[in-house]
C-alpha positions as CSV (number, residue, x, y, z in Angstrom):
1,X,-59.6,49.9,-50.6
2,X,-56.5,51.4,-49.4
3,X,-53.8,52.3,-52.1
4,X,-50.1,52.5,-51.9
5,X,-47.3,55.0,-53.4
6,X,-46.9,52.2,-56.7
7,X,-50.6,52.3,-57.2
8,X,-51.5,48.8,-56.6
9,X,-54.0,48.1,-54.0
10,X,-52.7,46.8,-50.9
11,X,-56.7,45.0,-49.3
12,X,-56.7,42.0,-48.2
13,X,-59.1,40.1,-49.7
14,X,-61.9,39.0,-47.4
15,X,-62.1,35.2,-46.0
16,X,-63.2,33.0,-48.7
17,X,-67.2,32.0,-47.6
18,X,-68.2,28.9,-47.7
19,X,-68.6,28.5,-51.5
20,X,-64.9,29.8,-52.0
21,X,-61.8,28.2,-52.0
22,X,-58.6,28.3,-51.5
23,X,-57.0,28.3,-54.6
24,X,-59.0,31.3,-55.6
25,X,-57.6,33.3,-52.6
26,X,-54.3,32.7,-53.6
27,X,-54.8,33.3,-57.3
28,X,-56.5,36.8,-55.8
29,X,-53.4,37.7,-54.0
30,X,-50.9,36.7,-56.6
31,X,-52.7,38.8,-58.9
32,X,-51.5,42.2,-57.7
33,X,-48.3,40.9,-56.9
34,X,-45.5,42.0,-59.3
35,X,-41.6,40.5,-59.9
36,X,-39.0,42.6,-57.8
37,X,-36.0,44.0,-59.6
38,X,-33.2,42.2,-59.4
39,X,-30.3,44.3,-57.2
40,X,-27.2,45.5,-58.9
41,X,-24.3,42.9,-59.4
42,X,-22.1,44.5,-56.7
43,X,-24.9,44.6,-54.5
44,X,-25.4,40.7,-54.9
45,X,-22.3,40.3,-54.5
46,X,-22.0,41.7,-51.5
47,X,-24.6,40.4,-49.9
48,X,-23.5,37.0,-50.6
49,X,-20.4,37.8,-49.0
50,X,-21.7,38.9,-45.6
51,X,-24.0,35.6,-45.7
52,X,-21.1,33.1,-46.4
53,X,-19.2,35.0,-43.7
54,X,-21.9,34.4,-41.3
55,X,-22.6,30.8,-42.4
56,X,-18.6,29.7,-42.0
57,X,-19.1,31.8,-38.3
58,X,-21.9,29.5,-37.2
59,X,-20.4,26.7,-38.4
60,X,-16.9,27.3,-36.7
61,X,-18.7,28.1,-33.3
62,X,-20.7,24.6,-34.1
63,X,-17.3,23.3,-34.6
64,X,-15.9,24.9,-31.5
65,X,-18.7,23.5,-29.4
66,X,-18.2,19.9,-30.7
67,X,-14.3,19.8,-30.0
68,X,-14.6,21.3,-26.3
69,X,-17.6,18.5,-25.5
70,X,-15.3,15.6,-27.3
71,X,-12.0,17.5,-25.1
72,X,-14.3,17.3,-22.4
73,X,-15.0,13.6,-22.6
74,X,-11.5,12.7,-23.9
75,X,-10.3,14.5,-20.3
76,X,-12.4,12.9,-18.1
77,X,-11.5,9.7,-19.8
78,X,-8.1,10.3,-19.2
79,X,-8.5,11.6,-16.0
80,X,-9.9,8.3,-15.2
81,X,-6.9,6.3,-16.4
82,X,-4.7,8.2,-14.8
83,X,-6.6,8.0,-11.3
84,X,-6.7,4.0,-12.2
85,X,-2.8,4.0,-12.6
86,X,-2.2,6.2,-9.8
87,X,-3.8,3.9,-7.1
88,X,-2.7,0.9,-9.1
89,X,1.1,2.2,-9.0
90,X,1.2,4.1,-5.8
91,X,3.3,2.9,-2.7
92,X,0.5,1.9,0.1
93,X,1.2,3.3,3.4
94,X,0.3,1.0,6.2
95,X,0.4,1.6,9.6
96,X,2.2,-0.4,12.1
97,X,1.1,-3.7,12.1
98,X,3.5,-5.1,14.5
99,X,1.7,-8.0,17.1
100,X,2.1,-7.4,20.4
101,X,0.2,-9.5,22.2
102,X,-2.6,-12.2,22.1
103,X,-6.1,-12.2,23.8
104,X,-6.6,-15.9,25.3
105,X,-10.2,-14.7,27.6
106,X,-12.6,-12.1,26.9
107,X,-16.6,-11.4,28.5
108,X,-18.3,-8.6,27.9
109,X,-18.1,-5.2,26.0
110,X,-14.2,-4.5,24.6
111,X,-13.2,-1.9,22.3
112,X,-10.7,-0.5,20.3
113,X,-10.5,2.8,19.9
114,X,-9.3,5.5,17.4
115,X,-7.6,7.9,19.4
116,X,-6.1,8.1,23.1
117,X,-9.0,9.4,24.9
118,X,-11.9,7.2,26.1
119,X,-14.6,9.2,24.3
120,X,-12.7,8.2,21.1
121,X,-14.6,6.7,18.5
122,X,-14.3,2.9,19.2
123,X,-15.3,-0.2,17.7
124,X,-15.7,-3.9,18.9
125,X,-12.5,-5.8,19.6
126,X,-13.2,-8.7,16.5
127,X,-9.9,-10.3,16.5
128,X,-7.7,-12.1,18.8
129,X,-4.4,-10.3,18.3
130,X,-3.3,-7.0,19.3
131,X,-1.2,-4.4,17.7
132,X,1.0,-1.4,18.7
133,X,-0.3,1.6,18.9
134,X,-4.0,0.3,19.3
135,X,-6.2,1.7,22.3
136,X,-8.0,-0.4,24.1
137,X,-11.0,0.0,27.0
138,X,-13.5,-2.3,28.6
139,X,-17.0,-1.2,29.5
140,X,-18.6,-2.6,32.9
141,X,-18.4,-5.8,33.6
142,X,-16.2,-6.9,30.4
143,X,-12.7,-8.2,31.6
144,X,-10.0,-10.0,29.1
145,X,-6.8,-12.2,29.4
146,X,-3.5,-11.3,26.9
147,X,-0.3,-12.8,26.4
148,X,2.2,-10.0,25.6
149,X,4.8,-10.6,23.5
150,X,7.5,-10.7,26.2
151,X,5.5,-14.0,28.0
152,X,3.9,-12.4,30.8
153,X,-0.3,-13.0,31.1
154,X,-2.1,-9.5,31.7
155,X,-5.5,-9.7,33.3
156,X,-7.5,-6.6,32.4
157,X,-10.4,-5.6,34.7
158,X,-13.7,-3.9,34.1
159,X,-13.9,0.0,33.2
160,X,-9.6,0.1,32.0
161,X,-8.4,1.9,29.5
162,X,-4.6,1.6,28.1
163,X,-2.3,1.7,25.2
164,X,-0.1,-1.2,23.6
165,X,2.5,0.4,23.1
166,X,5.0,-2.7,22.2
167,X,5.1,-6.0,23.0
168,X,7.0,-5.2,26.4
169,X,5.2,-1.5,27.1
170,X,1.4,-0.8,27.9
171,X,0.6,2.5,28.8
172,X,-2.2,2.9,31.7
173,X,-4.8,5.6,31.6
174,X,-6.9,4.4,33.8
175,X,-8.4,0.9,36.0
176,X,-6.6,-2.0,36.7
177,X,-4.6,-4.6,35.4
178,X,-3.0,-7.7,36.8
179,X,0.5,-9.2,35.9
180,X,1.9,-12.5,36.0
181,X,5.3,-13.4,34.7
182,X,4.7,-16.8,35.3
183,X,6.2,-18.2,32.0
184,X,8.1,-15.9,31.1
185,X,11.3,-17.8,29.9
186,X,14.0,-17.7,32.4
187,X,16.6,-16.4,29.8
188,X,14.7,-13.2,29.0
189,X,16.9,-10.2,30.0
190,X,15.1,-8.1,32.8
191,X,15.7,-5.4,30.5
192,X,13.4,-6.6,28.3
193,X,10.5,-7.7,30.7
194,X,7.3,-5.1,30.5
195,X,7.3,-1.9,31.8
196,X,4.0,-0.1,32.5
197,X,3.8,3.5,32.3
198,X,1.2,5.4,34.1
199,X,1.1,9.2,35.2
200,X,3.1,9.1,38.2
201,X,6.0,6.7,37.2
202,X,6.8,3.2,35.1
203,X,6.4,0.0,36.9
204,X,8.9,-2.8,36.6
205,X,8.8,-6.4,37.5
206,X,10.8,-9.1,38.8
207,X,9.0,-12.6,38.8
208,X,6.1,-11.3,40.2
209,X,2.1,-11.5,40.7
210,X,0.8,-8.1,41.2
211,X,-2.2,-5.6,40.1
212,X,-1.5,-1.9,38.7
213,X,-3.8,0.9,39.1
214,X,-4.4,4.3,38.5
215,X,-7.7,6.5,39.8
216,X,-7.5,9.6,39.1
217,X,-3.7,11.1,39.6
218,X,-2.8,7.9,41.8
219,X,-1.0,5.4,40.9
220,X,-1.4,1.9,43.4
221,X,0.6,-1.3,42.9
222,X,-0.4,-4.8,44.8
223,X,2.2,-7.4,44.8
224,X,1.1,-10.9,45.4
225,X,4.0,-12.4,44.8
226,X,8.1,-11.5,44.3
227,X,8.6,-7.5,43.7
228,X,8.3,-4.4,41.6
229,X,10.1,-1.1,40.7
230,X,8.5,2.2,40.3
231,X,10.6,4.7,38.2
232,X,9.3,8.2,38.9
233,X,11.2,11.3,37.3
234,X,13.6,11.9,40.4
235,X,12.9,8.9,42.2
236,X,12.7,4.6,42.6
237,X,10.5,3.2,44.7
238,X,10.2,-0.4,46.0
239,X,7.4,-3.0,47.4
240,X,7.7,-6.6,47.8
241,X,4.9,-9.4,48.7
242,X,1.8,-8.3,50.5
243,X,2.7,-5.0,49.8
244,X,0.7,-1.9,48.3
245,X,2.6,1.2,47.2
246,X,0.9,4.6,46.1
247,X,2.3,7.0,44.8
248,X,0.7,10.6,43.5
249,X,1.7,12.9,40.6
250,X,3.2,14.8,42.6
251,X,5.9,11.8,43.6
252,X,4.0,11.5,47.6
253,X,4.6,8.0,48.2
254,X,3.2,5.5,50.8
255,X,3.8,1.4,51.4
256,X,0.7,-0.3,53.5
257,X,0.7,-4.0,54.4
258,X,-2.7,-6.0,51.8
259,X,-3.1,-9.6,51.9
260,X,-2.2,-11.7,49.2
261,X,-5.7,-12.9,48.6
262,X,-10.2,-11.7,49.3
263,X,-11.8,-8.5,47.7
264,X,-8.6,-7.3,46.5
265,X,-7.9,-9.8,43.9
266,X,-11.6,-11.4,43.6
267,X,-11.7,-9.4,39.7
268,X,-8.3,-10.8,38.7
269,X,-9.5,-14.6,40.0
270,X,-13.1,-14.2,38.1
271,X,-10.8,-14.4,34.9
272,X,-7.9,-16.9,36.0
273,X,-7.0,-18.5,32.7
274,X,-7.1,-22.0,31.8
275,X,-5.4,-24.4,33.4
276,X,-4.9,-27.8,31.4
277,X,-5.0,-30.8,33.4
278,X,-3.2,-33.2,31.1
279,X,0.0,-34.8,32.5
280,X,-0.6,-32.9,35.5
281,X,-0.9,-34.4,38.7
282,X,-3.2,-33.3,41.7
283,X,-0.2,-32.3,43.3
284,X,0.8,-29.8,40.6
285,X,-3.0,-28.5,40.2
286,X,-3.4,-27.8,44.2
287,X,-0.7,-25.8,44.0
288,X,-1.7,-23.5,40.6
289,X,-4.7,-22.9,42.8
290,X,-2.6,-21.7,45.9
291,X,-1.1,-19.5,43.5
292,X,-3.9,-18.2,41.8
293,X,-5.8,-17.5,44.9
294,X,-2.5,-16.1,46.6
295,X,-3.2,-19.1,49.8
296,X,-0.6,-21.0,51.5
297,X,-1.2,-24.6,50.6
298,X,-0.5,-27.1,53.2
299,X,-1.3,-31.3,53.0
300,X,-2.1,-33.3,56.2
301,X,0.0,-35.2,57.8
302,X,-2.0,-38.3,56.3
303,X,-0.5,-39.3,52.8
304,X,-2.3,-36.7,51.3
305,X,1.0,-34.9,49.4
306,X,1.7,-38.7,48.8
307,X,-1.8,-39.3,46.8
308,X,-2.0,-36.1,45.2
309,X,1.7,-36.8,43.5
310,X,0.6,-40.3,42.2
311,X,-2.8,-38.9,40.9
312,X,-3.1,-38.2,37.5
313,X,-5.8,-35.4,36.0
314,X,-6.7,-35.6,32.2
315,X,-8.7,-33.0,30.3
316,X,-9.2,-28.4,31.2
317,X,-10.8,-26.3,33.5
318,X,-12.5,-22.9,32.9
319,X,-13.4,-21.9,36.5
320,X,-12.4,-19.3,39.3
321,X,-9.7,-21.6,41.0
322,X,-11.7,-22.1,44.4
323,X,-14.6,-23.1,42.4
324,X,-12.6,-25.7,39.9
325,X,-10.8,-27.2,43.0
326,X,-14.0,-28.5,44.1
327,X,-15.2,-30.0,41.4
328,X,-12.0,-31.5,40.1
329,X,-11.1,-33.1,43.8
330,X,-14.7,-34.4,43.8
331,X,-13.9,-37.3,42.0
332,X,-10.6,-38.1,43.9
333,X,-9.6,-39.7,46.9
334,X,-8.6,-36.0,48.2
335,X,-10.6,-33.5,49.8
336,X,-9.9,-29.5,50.2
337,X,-10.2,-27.5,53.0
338,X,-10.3,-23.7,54.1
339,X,-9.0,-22.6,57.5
340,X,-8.4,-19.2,58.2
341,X,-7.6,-18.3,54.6
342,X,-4.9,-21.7,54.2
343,X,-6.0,-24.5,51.8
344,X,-5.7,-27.7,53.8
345,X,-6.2,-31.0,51.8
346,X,-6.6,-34.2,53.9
347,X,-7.7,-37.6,52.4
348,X,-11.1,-38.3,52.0
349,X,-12.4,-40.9,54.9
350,X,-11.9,-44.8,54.1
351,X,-9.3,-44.6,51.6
């Protein structure tokens, strides 16, 4: 047994066996236990005082916590209405959205892209108009047919890239393209007739078939039919039918003589738009073929201009022109002919 200062033992009393219990450990312990003097008044007192002082610290800190987490969700809340008003108030910026020009014929792979350079990210072209400011490329073997604003038909080739600037602008990176100012309306102001800019000058028209293209720093314009304009920084430059100007960046120009149809044109022909046969005559269809094609069309000396005025076509046709005069004539009392790159038409035998 071990005693302590007060003279009470402080053992432990052993476990309780198995024929103990526990009630008569604890009566055991309680009974050298002894009621503690009370501490003096001023001491309570102040004891007291230091515990309600920590208490109401605890339970400010408590209180501290809950207001920042209810601030914290009152801020996000607002946070969120104000983000709600804010895009529900704000002024939407929207790009340019002008038209410029309508696509009538499209095959294979076209694509709009997000910046000037072919390596741009691009996507499929979906719709069938055409804005400023959108890029535009075709892949191999894709080719398309637009109307620009200002009337005239472009044909677009395989492996192009160019800018639509406005409806009477494209800019050309790079390929071909092929213009035809056809229908554009007789009253339209030349100055307002499109302009193509490429590296080594703008090209301008008047009422003319012809094909623009640019490889690498040269620019080369075909006319098929009336003349163009090149504007370079110091210098204009002109070419007329069967004619091919080239001109470099550096401003070195050259004219050669090109016919007015074969290899040259075959791309522009392979996306001819469609021509629509009702109220036309056979006369009038002959001749958009002669055009197309860039042949001289001549009619025997056997009533054959006579029969081909007083025949009437109905319905479209989607074809190269060679191919679709064919087939359309088939059927008639007229037959076509090609000698020596002129489209003859005679009239068919017996009638």
């Amino acid at each position: 047994m071990i005693m302590s200062n007060n003279g009470f033992s402080n053992e432990i009393p052993a476990k309780a066996g198995p024929h103990g219990s526990r009630d008569e450990l604890l009566e055991s312990l309680f009974s050298h236990a002894s009621a503690r003097e009370r501490a003096p008044a001023e001491d309570e007192q102040a004891i007291r005082a230091s515990l309600h002082s920590e208490w109401m610290g605890l339970t400010r800190q408590r209180q501290r916590k809950k207001r920042v987490i209810a601030w914290g969700i009152a801020a996000s809340a607002l946070a969120a209405t104000l983000i709600s008003v804010n895009m529900l108030n704000r002024e939407t910026v929207i790009p340019d959205m002008r038209q410029v020009a309508t696509v009538t014929k499209q095959s294979g792979n076209i694509f709009l892209h997000q910046g000037n350079e072919p390596s741009s990210e691009s996507r499929r072209l979906a719709s069938g108009n055409l804005f400023a400011g959108q890029v535009l490329s075709t892949a191999q073997d894709a080719r398309l047919v637009v109307v620009m604003g200002t009337g005239e038909v472009i044909r677009i080739n395989e492996n192009t890239h160019l800018i639509f600037d406005s409806e009477s602008e494209i800019e050309l990176v790079s390929g071909q393209v092929y213009v035809d100012s056809a229908h554009v309306p007789a009253t339209t102001d030349p100055g307002e007739a499109l302009v193509i800019q490429t590296i080594a000058g703008s090209v301008h028209h008047i009422g003319t078939q012809y094909i623009t293209g640019i490889e690498g720093s040269t620019l080369a314009v075909s006319v098929r039919e009336g003349q163009v304009m090149i504007k370079a920084e110091h210098s204009e430059s002109f070419a007329n039918r069967g004619q091919q100007i080239s001109i470099n960046r550096s401003g070195t120009t050259s004219i050669t003589a090109i016919p007015t149809h074969g290899p040259l044109w075959d791309w522009a022909e392979r996306v001819t738009p469609e021509f629509d046969l009702d109220d036309q005559s056979a006369h009038d269809f002959i001749n958009w073929v002669g055009r197309e094609t860039g042949r001289e069309v001549r009619f025997a000396p056997d009533g054959a201009e006579q029969l081909a005025r007083a025949t009437q076509l109905r319905g479209s046709i989607d074809l190269e022109p060679m191919r679709a005069l064919d087939l359309i004539l088939q059927t008639s009392d007229l037959v076509p002919m090609l000698e020596q790159e002129i489209i003859v038409i005679r009239k068919r035998k017996g009638s």
